[in-house]
Wavefront OBJ file of the C-alpha trace (Angstrom):
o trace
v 72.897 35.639 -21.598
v 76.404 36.329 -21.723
v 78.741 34.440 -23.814
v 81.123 31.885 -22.531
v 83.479 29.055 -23.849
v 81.705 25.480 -23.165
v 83.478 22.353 -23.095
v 82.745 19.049 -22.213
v 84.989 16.556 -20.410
v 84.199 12.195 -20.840
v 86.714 11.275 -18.248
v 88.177 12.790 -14.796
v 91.731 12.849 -16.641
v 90.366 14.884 -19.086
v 88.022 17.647 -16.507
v 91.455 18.107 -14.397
v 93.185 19.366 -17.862
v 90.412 21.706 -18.512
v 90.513 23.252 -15.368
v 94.066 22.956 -15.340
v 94.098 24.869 -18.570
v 90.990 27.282 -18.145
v 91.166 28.467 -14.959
v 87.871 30.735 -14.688
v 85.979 27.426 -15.173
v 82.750 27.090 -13.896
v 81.400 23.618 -13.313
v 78.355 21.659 -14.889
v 76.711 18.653 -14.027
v 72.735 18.849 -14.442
v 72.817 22.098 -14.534
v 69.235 22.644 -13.499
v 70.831 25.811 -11.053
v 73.465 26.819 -12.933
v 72.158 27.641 -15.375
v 68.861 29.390 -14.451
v 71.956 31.396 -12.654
v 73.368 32.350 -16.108
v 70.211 33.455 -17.340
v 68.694 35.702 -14.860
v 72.980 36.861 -15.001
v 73.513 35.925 -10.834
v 76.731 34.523 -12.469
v 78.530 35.118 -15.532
v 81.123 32.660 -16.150
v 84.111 32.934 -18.816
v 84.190 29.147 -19.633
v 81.388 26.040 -18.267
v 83.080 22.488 -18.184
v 80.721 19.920 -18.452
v 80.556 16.912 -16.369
v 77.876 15.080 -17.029
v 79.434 12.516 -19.026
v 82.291 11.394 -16.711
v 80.546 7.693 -16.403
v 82.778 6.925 -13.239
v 80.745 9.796 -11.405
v 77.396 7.787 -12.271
v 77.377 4.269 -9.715
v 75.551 3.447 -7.212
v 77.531 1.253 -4.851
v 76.569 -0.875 -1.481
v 79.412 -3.417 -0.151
v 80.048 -4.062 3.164
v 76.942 -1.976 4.597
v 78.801 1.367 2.954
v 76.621 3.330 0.126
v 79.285 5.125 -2.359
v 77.243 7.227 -4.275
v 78.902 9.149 -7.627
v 78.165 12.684 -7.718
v 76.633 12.527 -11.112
v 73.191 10.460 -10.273
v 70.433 12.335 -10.502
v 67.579 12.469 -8.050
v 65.363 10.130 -10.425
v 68.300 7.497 -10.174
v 67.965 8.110 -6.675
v 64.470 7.771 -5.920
v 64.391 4.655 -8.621
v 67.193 2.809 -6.575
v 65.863 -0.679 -5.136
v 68.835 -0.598 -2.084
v 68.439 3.395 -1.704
v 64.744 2.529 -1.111
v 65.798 0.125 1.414
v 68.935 1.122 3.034
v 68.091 4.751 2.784
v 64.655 5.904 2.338
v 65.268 9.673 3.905
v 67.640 10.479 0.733
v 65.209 8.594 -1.403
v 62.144 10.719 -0.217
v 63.765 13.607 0.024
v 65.399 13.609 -3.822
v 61.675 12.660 -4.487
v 60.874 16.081 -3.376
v 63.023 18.099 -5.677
v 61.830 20.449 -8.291
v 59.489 18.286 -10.818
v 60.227 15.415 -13.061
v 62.142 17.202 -15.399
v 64.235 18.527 -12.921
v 64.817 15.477 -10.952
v 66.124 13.846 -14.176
v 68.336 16.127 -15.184
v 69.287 17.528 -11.249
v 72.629 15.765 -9.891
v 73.068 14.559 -6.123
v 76.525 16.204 -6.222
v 74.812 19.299 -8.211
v 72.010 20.029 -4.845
v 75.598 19.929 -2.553
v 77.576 22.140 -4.406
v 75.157 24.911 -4.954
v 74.939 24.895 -1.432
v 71.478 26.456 -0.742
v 70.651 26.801 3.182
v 67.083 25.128 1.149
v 68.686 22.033 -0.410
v 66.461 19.223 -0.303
v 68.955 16.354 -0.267
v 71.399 17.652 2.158
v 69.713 17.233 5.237
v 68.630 13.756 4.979
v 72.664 12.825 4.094
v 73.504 15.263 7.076
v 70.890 13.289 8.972
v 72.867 9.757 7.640
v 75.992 11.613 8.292
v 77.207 11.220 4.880
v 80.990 12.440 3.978
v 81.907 13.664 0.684
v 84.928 12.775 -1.488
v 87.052 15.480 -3.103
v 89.687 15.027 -5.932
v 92.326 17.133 -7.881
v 94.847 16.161 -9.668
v 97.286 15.499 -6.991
v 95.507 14.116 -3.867
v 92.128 12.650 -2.971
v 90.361 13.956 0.572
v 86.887 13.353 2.286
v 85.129 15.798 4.262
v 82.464 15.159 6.759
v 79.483 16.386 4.685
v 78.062 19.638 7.310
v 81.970 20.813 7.522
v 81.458 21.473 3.951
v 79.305 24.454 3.404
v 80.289 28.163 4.503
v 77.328 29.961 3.909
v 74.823 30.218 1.195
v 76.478 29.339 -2.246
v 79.819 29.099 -0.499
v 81.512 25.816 0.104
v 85.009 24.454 1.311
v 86.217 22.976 -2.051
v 89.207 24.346 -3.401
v 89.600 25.397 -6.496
v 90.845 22.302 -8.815
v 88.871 19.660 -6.749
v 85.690 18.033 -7.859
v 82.922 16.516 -5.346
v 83.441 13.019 -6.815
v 81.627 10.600 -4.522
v 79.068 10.961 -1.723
v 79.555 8.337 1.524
v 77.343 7.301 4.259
v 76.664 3.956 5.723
v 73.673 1.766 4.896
v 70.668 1.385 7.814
v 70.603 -1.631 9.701
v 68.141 -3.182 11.932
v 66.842 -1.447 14.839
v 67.582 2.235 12.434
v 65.283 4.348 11.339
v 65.129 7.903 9.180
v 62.742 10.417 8.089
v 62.554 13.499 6.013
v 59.864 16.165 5.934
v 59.038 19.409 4.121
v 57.054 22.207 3.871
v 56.777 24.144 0.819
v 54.569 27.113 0.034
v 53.052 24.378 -2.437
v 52.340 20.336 -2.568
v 54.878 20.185 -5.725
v 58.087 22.218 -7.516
v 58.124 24.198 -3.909
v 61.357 25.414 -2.571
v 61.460 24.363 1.078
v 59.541 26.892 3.521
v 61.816 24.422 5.854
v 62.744 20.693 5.821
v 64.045 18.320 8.485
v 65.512 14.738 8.424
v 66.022 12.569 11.432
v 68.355 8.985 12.231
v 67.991 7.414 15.359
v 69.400 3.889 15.928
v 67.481 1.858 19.214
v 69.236 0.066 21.196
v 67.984 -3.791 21.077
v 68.376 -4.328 24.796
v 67.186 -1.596 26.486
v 65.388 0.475 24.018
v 66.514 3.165 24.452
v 67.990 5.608 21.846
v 71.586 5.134 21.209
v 72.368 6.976 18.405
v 70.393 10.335 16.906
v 71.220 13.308 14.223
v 68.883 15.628 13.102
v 69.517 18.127 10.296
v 67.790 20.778 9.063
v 67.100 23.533 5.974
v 65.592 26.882 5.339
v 66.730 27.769 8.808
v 70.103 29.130 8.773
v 72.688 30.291 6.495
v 73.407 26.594 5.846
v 72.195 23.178 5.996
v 72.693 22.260 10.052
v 72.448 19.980 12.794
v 70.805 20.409 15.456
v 73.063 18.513 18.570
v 71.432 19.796 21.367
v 68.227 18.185 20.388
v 69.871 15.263 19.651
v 71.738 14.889 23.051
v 68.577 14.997 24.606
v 67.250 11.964 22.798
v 70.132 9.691 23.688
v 69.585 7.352 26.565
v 66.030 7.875 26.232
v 62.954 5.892 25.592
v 60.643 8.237 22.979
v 57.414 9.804 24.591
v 55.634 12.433 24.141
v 57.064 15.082 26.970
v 60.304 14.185 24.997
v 59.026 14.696 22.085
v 58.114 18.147 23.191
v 61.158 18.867 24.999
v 62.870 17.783 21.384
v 59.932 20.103 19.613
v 61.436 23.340 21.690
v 64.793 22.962 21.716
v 64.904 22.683 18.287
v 62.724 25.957 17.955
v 65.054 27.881 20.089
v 68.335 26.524 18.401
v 67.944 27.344 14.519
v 68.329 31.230 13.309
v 66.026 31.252 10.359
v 65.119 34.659 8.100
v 62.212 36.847 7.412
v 61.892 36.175 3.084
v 59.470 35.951 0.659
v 58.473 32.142 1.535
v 58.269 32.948 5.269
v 58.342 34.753 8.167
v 61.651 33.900 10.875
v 59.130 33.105 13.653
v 56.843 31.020 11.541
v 59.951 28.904 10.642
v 60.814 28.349 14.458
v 57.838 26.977 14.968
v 57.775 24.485 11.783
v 60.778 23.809 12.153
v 60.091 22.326 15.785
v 56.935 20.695 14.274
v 58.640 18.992 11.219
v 61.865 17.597 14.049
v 58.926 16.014 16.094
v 57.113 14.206 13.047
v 60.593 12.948 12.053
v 61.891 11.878 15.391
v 58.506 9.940 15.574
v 58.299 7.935 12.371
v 62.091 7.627 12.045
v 61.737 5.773 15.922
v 58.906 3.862 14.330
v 60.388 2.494 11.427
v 63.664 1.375 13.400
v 61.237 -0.402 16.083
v 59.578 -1.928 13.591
v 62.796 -3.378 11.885
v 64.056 -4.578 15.021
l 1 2 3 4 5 6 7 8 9 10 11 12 13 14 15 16 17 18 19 20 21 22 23 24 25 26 27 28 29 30 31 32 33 34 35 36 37 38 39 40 41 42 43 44 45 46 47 48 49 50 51 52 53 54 55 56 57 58 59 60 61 62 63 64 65 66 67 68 69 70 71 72 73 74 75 76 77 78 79 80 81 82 83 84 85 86 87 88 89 90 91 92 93 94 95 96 97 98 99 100 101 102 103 104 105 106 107 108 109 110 111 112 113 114 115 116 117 118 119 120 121 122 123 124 125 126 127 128 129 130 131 132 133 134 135 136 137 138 139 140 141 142 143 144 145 146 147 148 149 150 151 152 153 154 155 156 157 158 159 160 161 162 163 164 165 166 167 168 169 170 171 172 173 174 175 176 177 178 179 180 181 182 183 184 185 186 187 188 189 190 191 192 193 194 195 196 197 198 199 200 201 202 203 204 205 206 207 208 209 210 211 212 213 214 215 216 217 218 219 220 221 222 223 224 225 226 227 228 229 230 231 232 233 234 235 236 237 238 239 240 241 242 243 244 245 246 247 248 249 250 251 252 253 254 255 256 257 258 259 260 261 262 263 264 265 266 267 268 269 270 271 272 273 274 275 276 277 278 279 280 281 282 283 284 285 286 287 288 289 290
């Protein structure tokens, strides 16, 4: 390991300095990626400022039917979260699924965004919620739609100077429903072969669906929706020749890789698979809470 200048920053005011003053900064919060980066030298940073005591980056927040989320909770607080469990159990299963234990209690929400992975558990189930993302520097304060964020793997749209602060997305209401599903190469501390989330929101009148996103992993150079599939559900009462038409479109529409987990054609096909199981439960658990 190569080595670098470390600080650690208790307070926003303070991390802006830092960066201010170190520019070559490389950013920590769990640092369950970076720094398995450092050590197998992917990266090799000049100075790491630490983040993970910045206590305003650490809430979990519902009012008004909107979930602000601090970048800084770690899948653990997630999956521990009494209103996550009810308001969003996609992000909650999903941050269940990350790495082991130790991982998930040291592993940031904000952490499995910015490293943007195309395999990042967590992503597509916010994607799925269509969760934005709050940026800040010193000077100004933006939000981002979440899947406008990421460029390709490891590359993202924040600027240099801003820190992913918060993470946005409404709570589920009635007659809502979301799912997430993975397949790793294992049952446990498996990086996604591929993994899918689904939200579809029936219409209480007519039944049919009025509102769907589905997002996926694993199958492109980022996290991604899939919109085609998703215009086919709306206006639609869920069968199973929908289903199927869902199943291929979705197969046809994501550009996965040959790699070491998994052949490209084996991931069209799971892919397709995992969409279908998600549509299904995700319209069963919004029937059932309407």
């Amino acid at each position: 390991m190569n080595a670098f200048d470390y600080y650690r920053a208790v307070s926003l005011a303070e991390a802006f300095d830092l960066m201010r003053d170190k520019p070559n900064y490389t950013l920590l919060a769990g640092g369950t990626d970076l720094l398995v980066k450092i050590n197998e030298k992917i990266i090799s940073p000049n100075v790491v400022l630490d983040l993970s005591l910045i206590k305003d980056m650490r809430n979990i927040h519902l009012e008004n039917g909107h979930f602000t989320l601090g970048a800084l909770i770690t899948h653990t607080q997630v999956m521990d979260s009494e209103v996550l469990q009810k308001f969003a159990p996609a992000l909650v299963k999903a941050s269940s699924m990350v790495g082991s234990p130790q991982i998930r209690n040291r592993g940031t929400l904000g952490g499995n965004i910015c490293n943007a992975s195309p395999a990042a558990d967590a992503v597509p189930a916010l994607l799925a919620l269509g969760a934005e993302v709050q940026l800040m520097s010193e000077k100004k304060v933006r939000t981002v739609l979440l899947e406008d964020l990421f460029l390709g793997p490891g590359k993202t749209t924040i600027a240099t100077g801003e820190i992913l602060t918060r993470v946005l997305f409404k709570a589920q209401r009635p007659n809502q429903g979301s799912s997430f599903q993975k397949l790793g190469k294992r049952k446990a501390l498996a990086i996604s072969v591929v993994n899918a989330a689904v939200f579809i929101e029936i219409d209480s009148k007519t039944r049919t669906i009025s509102e769907a996103r589905i997002a996926l992993g694993s199958v492109a150079p980022t996290p991604i929706r899939v919109k085609r599939a998703e215009n086919l559900l709306l206006g639609k009462i869920l069968s199973a020749e929908l289903l199927k038409q869902v199943r291929l479109t979705v197969a046809s529409e994501v550009k996965p890789i040959d790699d070491i987990r998994a052949k490209a054609e084996y991931r069209r096909d799971v892919a397709g698979e995992l969409v279908e199981r998600a549509v299904q439960e995700a319209w069963n658990k919004a029937s059932f809470l309407g």
